[in-house]
C-alpha positions in Angstrom: -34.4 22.7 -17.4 -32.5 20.3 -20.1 -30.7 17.7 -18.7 -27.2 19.1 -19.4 -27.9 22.4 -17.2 -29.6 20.0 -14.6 -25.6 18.5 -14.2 -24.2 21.6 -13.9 -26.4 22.3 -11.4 -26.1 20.1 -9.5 -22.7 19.6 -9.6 -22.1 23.1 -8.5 -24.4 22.6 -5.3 -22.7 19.2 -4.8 -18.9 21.1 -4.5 -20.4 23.8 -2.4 -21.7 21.4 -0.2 -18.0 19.4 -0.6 -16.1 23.2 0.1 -18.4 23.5 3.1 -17.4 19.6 4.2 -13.9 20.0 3.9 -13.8 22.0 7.7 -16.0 18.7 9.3 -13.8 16.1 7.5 -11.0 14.5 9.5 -7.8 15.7 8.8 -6.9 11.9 7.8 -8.9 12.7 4.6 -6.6 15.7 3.4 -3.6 13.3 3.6 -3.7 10.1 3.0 -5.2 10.8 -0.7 -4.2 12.8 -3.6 -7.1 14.7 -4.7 -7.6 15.6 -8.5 -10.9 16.8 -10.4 -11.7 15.8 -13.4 -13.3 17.0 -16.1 -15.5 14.2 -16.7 -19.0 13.1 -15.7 -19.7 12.8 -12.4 -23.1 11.3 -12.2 -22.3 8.1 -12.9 -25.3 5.8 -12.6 -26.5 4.0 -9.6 -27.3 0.2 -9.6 -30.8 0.9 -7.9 -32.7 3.8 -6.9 -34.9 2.4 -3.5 -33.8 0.1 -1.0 -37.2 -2.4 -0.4 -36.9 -5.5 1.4 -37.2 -6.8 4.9 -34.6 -6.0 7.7 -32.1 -8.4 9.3 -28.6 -8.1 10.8 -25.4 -8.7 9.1 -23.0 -11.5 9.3 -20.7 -11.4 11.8 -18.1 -14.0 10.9 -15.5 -10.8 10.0 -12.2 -10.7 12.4 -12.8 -8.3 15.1 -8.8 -7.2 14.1 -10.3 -5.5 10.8 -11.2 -2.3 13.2 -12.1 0.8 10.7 -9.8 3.6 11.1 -12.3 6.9 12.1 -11.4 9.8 12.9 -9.4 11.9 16.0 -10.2 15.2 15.0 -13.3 16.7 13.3 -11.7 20.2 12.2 -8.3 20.7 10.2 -6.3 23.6 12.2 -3.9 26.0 11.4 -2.0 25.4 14.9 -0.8 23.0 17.4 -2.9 24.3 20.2 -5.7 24.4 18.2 -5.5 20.6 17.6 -4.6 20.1 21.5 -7.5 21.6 22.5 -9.9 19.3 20.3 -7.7 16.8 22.0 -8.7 18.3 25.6 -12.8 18.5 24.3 -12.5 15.2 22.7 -11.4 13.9 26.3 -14.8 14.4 27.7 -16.6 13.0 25.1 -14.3 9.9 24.6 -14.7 9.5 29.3 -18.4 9.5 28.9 -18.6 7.2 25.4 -16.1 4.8 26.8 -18.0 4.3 30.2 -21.2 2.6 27.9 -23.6 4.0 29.9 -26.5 5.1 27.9 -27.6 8.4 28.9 -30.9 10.2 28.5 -31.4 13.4 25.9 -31.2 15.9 28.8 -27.8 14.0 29.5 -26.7 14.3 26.0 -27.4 18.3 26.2 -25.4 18.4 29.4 -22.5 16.9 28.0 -23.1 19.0 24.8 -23.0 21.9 26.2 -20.0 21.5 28.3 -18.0 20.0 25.6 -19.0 23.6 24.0 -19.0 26.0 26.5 -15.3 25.8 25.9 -15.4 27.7 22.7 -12.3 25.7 21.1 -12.0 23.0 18.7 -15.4 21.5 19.1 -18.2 23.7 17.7 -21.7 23.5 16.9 -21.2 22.3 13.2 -18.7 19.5 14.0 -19.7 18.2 17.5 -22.2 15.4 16.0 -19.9 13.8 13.3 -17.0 13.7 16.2 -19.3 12.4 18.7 -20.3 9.7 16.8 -16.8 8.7 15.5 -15.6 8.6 18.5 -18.4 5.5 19.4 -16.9 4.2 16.6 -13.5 4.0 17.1 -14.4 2.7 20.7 -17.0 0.2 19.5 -20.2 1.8 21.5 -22.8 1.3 19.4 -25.5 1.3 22.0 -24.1 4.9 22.8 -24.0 6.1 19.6 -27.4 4.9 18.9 -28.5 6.9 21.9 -26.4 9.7 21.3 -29.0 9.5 17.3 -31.7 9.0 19.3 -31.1 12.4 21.0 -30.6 14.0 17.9 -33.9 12.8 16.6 -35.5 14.3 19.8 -33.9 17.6 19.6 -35.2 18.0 16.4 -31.6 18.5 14.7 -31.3 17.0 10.9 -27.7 15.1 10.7 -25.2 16.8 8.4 -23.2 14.9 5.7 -20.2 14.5 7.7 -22.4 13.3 10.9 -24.1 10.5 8.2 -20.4 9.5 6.9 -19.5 8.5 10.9 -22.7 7.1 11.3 -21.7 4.5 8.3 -18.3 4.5 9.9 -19.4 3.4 13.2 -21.6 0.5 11.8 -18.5 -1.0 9.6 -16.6 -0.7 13.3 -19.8 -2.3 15.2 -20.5 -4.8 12.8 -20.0 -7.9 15.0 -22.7 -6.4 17.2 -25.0 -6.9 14.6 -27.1 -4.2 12.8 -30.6 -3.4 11.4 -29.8 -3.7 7.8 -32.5 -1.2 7.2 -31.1 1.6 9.4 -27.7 1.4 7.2 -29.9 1.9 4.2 -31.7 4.9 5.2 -28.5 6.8 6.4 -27.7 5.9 2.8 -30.7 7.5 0.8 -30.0 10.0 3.1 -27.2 10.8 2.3 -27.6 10.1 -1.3 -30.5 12.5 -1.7 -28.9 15.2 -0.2 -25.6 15.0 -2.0 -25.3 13.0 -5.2 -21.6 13.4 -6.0 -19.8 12.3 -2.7 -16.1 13.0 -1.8 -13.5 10.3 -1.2 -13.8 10.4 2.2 -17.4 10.4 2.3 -17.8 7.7 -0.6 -15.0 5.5 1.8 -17.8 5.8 4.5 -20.8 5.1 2.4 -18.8 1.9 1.4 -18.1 0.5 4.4 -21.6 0.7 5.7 -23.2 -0.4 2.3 -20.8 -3.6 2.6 -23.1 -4.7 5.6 -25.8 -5.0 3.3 -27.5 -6.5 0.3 -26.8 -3.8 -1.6 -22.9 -3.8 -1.1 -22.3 -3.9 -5.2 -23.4 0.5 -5.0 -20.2 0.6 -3.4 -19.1 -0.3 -6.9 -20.6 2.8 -8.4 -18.9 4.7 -4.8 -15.7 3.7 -5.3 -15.3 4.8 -9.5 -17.1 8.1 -7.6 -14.3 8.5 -5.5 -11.7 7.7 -8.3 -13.1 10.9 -10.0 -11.7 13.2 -7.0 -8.7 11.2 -5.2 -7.0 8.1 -5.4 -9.1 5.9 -3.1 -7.3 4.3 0.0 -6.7 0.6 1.0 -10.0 0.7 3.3 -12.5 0.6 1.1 -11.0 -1.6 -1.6 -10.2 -4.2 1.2 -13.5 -4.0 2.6 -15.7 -4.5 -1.1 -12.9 -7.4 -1.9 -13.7 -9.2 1.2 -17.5 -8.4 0.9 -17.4 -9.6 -2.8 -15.7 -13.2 -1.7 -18.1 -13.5 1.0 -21.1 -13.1 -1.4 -19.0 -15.8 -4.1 -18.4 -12.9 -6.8 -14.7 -13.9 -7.1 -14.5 -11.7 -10.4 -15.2 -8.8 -8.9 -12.9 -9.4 -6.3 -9.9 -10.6 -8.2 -10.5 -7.2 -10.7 -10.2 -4.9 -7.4 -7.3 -7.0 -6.4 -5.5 -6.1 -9.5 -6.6 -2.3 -8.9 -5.4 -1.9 -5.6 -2.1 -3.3 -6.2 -1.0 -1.1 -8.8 -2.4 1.8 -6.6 0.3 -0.2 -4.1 -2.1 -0.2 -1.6 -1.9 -3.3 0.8 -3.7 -6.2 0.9 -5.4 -7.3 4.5 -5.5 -10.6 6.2 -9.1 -10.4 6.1 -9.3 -10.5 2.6 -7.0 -13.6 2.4 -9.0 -15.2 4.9 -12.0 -14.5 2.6 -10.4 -16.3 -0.1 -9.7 -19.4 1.9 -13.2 -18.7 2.9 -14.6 -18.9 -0.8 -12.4 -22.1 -1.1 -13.4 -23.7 1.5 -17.4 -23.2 0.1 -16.7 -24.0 -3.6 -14.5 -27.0 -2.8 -17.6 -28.8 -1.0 -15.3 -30.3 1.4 -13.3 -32.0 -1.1 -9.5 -31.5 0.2 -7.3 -32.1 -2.7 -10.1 -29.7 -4.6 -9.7 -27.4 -2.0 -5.9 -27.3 -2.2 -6.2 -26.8 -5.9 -8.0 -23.3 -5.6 -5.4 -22.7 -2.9 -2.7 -22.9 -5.1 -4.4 -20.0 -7.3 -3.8 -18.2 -3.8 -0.1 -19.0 -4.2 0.2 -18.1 -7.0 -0.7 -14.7 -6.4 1.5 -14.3 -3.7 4.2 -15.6 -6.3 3.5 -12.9 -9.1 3.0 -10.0 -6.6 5.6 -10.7 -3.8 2.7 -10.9 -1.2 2.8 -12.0 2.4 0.4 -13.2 4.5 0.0 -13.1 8.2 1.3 -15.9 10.8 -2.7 -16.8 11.2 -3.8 -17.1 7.1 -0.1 -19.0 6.9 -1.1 -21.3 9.5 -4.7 -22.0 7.8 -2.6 -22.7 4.7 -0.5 -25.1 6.5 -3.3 -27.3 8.0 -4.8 -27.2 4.6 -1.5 -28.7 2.3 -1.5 -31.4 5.3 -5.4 -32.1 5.1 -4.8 -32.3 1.1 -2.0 -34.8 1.4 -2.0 -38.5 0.3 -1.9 -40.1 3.4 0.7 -42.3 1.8 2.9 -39.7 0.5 5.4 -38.0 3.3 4.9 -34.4 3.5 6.3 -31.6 5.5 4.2 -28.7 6.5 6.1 -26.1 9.0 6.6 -22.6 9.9 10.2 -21.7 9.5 13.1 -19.8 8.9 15.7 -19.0 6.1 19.6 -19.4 6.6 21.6 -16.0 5.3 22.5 -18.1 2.2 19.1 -19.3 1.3 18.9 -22.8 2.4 15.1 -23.2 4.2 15.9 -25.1 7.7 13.0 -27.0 7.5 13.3 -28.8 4.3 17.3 -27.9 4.1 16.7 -27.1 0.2 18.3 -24.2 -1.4 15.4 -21.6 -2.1 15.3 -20.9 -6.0 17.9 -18.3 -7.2 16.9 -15.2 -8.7 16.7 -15.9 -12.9 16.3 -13.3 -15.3 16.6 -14.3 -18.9 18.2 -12.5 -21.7 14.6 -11.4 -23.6 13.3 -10.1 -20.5 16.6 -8.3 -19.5 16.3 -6.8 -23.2 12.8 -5.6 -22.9 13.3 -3.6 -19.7 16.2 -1.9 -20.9 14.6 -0.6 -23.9 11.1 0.2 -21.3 13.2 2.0 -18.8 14.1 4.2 -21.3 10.8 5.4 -23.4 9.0 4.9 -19.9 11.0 6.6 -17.0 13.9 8.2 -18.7 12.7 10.3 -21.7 9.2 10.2 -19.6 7.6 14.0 -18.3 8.5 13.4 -15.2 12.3 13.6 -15.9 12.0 16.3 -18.0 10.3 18.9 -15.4 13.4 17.4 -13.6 16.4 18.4 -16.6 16.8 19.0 -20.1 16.4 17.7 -23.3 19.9 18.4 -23.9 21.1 17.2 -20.3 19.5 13.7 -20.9 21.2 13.6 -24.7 24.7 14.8 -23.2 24.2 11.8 -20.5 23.6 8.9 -23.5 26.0 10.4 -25.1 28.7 9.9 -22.1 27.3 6.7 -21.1 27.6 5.2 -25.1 31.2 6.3 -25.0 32.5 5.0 -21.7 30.3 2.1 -21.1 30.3 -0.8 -19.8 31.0 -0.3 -15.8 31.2 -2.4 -13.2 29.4 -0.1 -10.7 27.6 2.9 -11.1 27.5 4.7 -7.3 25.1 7.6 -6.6 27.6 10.3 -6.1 25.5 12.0 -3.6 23.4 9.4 -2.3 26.5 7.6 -0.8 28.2 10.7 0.3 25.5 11.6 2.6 25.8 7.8 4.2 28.3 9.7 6.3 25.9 11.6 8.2 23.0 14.4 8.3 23.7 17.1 5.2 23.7 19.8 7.1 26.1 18.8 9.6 28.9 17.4 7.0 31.4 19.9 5.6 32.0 18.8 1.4 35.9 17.4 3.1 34.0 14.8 4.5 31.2 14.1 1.9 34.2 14.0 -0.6 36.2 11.8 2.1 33.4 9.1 2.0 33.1 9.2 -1.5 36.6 8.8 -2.0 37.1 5.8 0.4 33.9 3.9 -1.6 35.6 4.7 -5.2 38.8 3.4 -3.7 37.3 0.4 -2.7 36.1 -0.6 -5.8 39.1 0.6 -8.3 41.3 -1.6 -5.5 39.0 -4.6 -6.5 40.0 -3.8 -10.7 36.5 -2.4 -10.9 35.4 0.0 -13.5 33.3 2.6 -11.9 31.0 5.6 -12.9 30.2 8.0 -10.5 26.6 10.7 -10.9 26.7 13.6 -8.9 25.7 17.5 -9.2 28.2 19.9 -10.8 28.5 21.5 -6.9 30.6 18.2 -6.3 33.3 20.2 -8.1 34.2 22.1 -5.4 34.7 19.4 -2.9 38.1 19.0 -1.3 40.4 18.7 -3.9 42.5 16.3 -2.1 39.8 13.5 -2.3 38.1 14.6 -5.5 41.2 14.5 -7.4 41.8 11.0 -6.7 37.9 9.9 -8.6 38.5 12.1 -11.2 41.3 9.7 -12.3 40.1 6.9 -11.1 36.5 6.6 -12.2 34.2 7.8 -15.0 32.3 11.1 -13.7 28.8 12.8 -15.0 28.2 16.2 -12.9 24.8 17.0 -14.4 23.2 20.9 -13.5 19.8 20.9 -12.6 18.8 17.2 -11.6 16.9 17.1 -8.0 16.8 13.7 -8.6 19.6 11.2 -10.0 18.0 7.8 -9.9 16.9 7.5 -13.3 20.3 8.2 -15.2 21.8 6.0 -12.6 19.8 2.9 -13.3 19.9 3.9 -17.1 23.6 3.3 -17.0 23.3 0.2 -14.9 21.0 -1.1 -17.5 22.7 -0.1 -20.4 26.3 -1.6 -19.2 24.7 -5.3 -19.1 23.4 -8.2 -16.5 27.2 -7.9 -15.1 26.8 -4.3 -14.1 25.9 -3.4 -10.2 24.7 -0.5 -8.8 25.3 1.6 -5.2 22.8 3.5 -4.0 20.7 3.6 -0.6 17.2 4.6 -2.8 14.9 2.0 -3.0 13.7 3.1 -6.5 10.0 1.8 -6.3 8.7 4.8 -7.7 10.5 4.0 -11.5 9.3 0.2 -11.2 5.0 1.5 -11.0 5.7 4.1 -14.5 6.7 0.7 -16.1 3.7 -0.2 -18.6 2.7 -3.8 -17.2 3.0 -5.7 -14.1 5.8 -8.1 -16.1 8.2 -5.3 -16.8 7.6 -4.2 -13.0 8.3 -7.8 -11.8 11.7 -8.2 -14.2 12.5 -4.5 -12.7 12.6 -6.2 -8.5 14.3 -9.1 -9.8 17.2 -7.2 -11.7 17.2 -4.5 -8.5 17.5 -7.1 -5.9 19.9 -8.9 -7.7 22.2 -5.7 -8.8 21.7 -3.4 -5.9 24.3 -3.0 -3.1 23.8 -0.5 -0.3 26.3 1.8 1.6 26.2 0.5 5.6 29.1 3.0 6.9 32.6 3.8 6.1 34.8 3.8 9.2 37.3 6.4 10.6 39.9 4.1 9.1 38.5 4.8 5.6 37.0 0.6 5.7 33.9 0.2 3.8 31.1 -1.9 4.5 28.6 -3.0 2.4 25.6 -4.7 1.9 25.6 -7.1 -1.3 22.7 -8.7 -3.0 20.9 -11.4 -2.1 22.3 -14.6 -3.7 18.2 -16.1 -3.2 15.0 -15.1 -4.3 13.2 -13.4 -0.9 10.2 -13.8 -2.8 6.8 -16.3 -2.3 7.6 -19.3 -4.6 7.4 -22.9 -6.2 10.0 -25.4 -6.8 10.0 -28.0 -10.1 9.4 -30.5 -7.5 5.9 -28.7 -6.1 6.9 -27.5 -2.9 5.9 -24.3 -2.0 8.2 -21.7 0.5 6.0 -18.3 1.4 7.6 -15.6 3.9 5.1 -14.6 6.2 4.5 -11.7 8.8 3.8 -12.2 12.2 1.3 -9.0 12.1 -0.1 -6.9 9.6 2.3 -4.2 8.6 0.3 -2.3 5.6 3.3 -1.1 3.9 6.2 -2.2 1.6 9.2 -2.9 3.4 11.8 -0.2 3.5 15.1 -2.4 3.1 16.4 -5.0 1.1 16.3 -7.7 4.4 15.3 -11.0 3.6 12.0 -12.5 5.0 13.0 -14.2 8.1 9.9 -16.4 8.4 8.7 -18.7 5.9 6.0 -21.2 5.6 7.8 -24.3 3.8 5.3 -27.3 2.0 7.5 -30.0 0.4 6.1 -33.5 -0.2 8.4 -36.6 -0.7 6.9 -37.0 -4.3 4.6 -35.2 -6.3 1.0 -34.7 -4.6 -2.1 -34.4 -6.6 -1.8 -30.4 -7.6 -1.4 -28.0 -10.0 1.8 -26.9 -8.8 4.3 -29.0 -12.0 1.7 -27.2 -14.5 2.1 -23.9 -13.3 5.6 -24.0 -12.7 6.2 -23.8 -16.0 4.1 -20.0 -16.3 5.3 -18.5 -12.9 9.4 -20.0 -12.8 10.5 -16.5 -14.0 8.8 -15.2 -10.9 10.9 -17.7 -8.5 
């Protein structure tokens, strides 16, 4: 058979074995990732074939916090009893595993057969891969072990979905230490068996592979799983931190770049394996050490990163370890008055700073990027969009463009507003503004027109208004018309607009687009009975990690790991300050000069 056909082939096998996987996959799988085939090939090749060597047990220097997430449920249902009564099986399962007694085969079978006597969500097919997850997610390796061990016994060949927990449950157990050998087996295994892995399964693969020698296959498992979904945070966490442990700093910084325009988050682990790497390079030379640190910083600078209260506190003792000893310097976890002034150091943090070249290039990005982009399009018309320049070239500049809708609905839940009192909120925020001498547009749906009249009529002659027909979603004629007005335009909407920062075409455009939006968005709190309004303006201070002309440093921090973007425009309230009384022996004057912009 030519080599072509031999593809085919075994492609087709591979995602019939994947259709059959999909009802022993956890239902975590389906959604968190955005599945997508691709017509491209999916044999990509492998860095080595065999696995030789001698056996020993991993390193276990990894924070016993960075707990892999397994899975609950084995079997995606169609009901809520269903999955309550994988709950109720899983129950008996998760009293036994949880005890840590090790039981004997015949034990095993017992337990088996109860579990499945009652004929609900646990089956034959399923009960291995959720048996073994579940000594994952509790940390019993010596049980799930045992639990193999009776497998082996009974004669029973693991299934792919059984082999992904097993990988699972050694990334999980991995301070217990584990025969380096045994992960590699369950890998050719698996590999021989099923070539072309899905996400999931490739996620699993990677975590156990990263225990081992042969961590850089997780490479070639990761652009695998790029082929069929949008890979998760997990497994690019886990190779970053696996790379810096094994000094490949490349490699790491390269994923680092990947995952953050996927927006996944970063992990404290991984910024602890940094100031790991750091630490080894430098050779115990502290005002080397510092040096590489800064690099650190700098990141957190040009990505609006946060660290944890623990890599924060490493970074503290660090600057202070680094310092001249004749030099005063301050080191100290801290806060951030509502006006920006750092109550540690009392300095002023650095304003936000856009300047007029950068202003102009995301004004003319926005539009061939996110306005005239497909996405809009699927969303309106050709002819809408034209109309909309149109208007905007002819009435502009405004003071404030408001989201018609948006703020409307401040007032309460849609359906329980009548259009008297969406109209009546509306009409209180335009008043506000024209009150103020304020030129405002308003964006709204042509259903607006038959709000109350008594309030309507009052924004018609008041304010500039676009009713568009068939937009489901307003946000990018909105911040085209802030944009367009000018830097002294704001705009009034409770949308956080992160999706039209990521279609921008490079991570500089992305970072002038959060500058301009925290400086030029205000938000709608409430609009009282009395017809006050309340709003939230910008911040007058960058809330961003960064680095003064003088050198210091000022970093918000997060007590715990949060592992998504924040959902408001609330300043950090904890910062990590680093000011010395003159200049110390760093980088930080030099780069200044690259990252101000940022700060």
């Amino acid at each position: 058979m030519s080599g072509p056909l031999k593809c085919i082939f075994s492609l087709q096998k591979c995602l019939q074995t994947f259709a059959t996987l999909r009802c022993l996959l956890p239902s975590v799988y389906i959604s968190t990732r955005e599945c997508k085939w691709s017509g491209v090939n999916l044999c990509p090749a492998f860095r080595i074939a065999t696995f030789p060597g001698p056996t020993h047990s991993f390193s276990t220097d990894i924070s016993k916090n960075d707990t892999c997430a397994v899975l609950q449920s084995q079997d995606e249902k169609n009901s809520d009893s269903d999955e309550d009564n994988t709950a109720q099986d899983e129950d008996i399962l998760v009293s036994v595993i949880t005890k840590g007694k090790q039981l004997s085969s015949s034990e095993w079978e017992k337990i088996k057969d109860q579990v499945l006597a009652k004929n609900r969500g646990i089956n034959g097919s399923n009960i291995d891969a959720i048996t073994i997850g579940l000594c994952g997610r509790f940390m019993q390796l010596d049980m799930g072990l045992s639990y193999l061990e009776h497998l082996s016994l009974s004669g029973k060949k693991l299934n792919i979905a059984t082999i992904a927990q097993v990988m699972r449950m050694c990334y999980s157990c991995r301070l217990k230490g584990i025969d380096e050998q045994f992960i590699l087996s369950m890998y050719e295994n698996l590999h021989s068996r099923c070539p072309v892995l899905d996400g999931y399964t490739a996620e699993s693969a990677i975590l156990g592979l990263c225990l081992t020698r042969h961590w850089k296959v997780g490479l070639d498992l990761l652009d695998m799983a790029k082929l069929t979904c949008i890979p998760g945070g997990m497994e690019y966490n886990v190779l970053v931190k696996t790379a810096y442990d094994n000094n490949e700093p490349n490699i790491s910084l390269r994923l680092i770049n990947e995952m953050l325009q996927l927006g996944r988050s970063i992990r404290p682990e991984v910024f602890h394996a940094q100031l790991d790497y750091c630490n080894r390079m430098s050779a115990g030379e502290k005002v080397e050490r510092w040096k590489m640190v800064e690099e650190i910083l700098s990141m957190f600078v040009e990505h609006d990163l946060k660290p944890t209260v623990d890599v924060a506190e490493r970074i503290r003792v660090w600057y202070l370890e680094a310092a001249d000893p004749h030099t005063e310097v301050q080191a100290q976890l801290s806060s951030v008055t509502d006006g920006g002034i750092c109550k540690s150091c009392q300095k002023y943090l650095n304003p936000i700073t856009i300047t007029k070249e950068e202003f102009g290039a995301l004004q003319s990005a926005f539009m061939d990027k996110v306005v005239v982009g497909a996405d809009i399009f699927r969303k309106s018309t050709p002819e809408e969009i034209k109309e909309f320049k149109n208007f905007v070239k002819m009435t502009a500049p405004y003071d404030m463009v408001i989201d018609g809708l948006n703020i409307a609905f401040t007032a309460g839940p849609k359906k329980a507003l009548s259009s008297q009192a969406l109209a009546r909120t509306l009409h209180h925020v335009v008043k506000y503004f024209v009150m103020k001498s304020k030129k405002v547009l308003i964006l709204g749906r042509k259903h607006m027109q038959t709000w109350s009249p008594c309030y309507m009529d009052y924004i018609y002659r008041n304010a500039h208004v676009f009713l568009a027909d068939n937009l489901s979603q307003d946000d990018p004629l909105l911040l085209y018309a802030a944009l367009y007005s000018g830097m002294g335009t704001k705009f009034l909407s409770r949308d956080l607009m992160r999706g039209h920062a990521y279609r921008l075409e490079n991570k500089s455009l992305r970072s002038t687009f959060k500058l301009w939006q925290l400086q030029h968005q205000c938000q709608l709190k409430y609009v009282t009975q009395a017809g006050k309004v309340h709003l939230k303006f910008p911040l007058t201070f960058n809330p961003m990690a960064q680095v003064s002309r003088d050198g210091s440093w000022h970093i918000p921090y997060e007590m715990e790991f949060v592992g998504s973007p924040s959902q408001s425009f609330e300043a950090p309230t904890t910062w990590l300050c680093l000011r010395s009384g003159k200049s110390s022996p760093s980088l930080s004057q030099v780069r200044h000069k690259k990252i101000s912009r940022m700060s």
